[in-house]
C-alpha positions as CSV (number, residue, x, y, z in Angstrom):
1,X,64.5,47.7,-43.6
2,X,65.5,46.0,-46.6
3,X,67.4,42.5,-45.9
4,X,70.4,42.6,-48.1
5,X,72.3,39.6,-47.2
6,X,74.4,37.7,-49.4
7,X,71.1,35.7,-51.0
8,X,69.5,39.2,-51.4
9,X,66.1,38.9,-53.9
10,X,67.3,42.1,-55.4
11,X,70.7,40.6,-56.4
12,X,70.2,40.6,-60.5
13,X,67.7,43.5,-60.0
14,X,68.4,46.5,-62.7
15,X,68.9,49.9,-61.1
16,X,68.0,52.9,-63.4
17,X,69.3,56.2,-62.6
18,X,67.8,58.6,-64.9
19,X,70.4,61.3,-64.7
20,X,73.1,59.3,-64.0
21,X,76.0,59.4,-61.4
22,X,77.5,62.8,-60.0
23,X,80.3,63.4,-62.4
24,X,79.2,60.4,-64.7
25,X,76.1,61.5,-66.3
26,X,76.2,58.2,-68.5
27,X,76.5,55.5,-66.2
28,X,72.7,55.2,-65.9
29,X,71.7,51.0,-65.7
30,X,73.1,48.8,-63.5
31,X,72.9,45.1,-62.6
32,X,73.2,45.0,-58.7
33,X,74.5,41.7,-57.1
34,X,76.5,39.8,-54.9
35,X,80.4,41.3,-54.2
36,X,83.2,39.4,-53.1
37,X,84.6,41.1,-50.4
38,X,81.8,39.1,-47.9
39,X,78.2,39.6,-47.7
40,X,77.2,43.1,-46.6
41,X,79.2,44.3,-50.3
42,X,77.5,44.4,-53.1
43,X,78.7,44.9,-56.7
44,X,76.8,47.6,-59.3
45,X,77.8,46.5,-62.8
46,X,77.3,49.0,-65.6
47,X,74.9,47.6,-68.2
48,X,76.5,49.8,-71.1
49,X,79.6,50.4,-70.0
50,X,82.4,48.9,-68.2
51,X,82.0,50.3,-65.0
52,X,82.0,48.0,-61.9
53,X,81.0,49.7,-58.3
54,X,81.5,48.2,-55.2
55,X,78.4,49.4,-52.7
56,X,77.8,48.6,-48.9
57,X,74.3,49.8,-46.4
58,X,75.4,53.0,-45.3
59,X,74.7,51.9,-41.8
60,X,76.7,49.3,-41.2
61,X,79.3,52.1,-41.8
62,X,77.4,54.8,-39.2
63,X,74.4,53.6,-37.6
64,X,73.4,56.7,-37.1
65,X,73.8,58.0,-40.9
66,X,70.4,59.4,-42.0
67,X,69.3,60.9,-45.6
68,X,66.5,63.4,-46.3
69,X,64.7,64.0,-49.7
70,X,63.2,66.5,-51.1
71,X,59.6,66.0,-51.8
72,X,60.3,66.4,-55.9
73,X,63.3,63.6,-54.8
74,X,61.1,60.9,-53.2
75,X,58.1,61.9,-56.0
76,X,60.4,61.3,-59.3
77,X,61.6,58.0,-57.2
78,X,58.1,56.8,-56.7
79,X,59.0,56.6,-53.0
80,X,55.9,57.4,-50.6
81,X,57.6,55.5,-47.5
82,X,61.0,55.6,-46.4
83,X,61.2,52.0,-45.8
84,X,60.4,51.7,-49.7
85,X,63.9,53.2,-50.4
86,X,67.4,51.2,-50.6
87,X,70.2,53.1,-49.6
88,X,73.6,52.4,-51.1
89,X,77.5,54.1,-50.7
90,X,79.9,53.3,-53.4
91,X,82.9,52.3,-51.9
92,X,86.6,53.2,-53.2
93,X,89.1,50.2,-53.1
94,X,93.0,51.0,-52.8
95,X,95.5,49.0,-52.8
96,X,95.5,48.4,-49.0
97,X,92.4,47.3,-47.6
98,X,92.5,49.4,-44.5
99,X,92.8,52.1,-47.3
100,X,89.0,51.3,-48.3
101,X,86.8,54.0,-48.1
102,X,83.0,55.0,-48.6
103,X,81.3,58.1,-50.3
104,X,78.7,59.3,-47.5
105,X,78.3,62.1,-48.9
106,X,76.5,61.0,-52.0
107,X,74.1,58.4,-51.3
108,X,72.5,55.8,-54.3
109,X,69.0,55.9,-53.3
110,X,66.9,53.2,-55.1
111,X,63.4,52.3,-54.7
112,X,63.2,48.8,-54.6
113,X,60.2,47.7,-56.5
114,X,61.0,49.5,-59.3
115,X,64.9,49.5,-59.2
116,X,64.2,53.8,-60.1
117,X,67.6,55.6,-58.7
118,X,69.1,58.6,-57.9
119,X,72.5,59.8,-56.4
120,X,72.0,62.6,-53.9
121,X,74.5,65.1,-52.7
122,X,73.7,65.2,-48.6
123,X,75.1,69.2,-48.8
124,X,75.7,70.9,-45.5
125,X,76.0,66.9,-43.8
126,X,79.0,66.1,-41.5
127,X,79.4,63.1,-44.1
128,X,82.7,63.4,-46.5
129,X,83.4,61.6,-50.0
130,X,86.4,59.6,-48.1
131,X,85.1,58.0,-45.2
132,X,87.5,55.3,-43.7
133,X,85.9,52.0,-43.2
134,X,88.4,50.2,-41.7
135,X,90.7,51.1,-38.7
């Protein structure tokens, strides 16, 4: 498991996703770090764009959340251990903050020592684009 606490080594880390985002083909290179809603979120900054995503550990969400990848998916990610993969959720922020919600349903996964990352579409999964976080 990968420690990401609020002194995280990978905070300043770039995060490459060569096909960029579902929906967002563009937003490829990102600058994770520290977020400042406490410290289990994290913030992906666009590198050449604007774009600012909040992201939290899945499971601290749902402990029981689980992602499977393709062969071709962990091979173009360099991953050959699941312990070698980071996995992110980009959360939505309303107005209200028990209105905050998380996209299980499309995963960031990153391999950690190369900061190589993909979004994945968990098809046929219970999970849902707008999962409440808060009660």
């Amino acid at each position: 498991m990968i420690d990401l606490t609020i002194a995280s080594p990978l905070h300043g880390q770039i995060f490459v996703f060569p096909a960029g985002l579902v929906g967002c083909p563009t937003w490829r290179r990102f600058r994770f770090g520290q977020g400042a809603a406490g410290p289990t979120v994290h913030r992906l900054r666009g590198i050449d764009n604007d774009v600012s995503l909040f992201v939290v550990d899945p499971f601290t969400i749902d402990p029981d959340f689980s992602v499977e990848l393709s062969d071709q998916e962990a091979a173009e990610l360099g991953l050959s251990d699941p312990s070698e993969a980071l996995v992110l959720v980009t959360l939505t922020v309303r107005e209200s903050p028990r209105s905050v919600t998380a996209n299980l349903l499309g995963p960031l996964i990153v391999n950690a020592a190369t900061g190589r990352g993909r979004q994945v579409v968990l098809n046929g999964s219970p999970y849902v684009v707008r999962h409440p976080i808060a009660a």
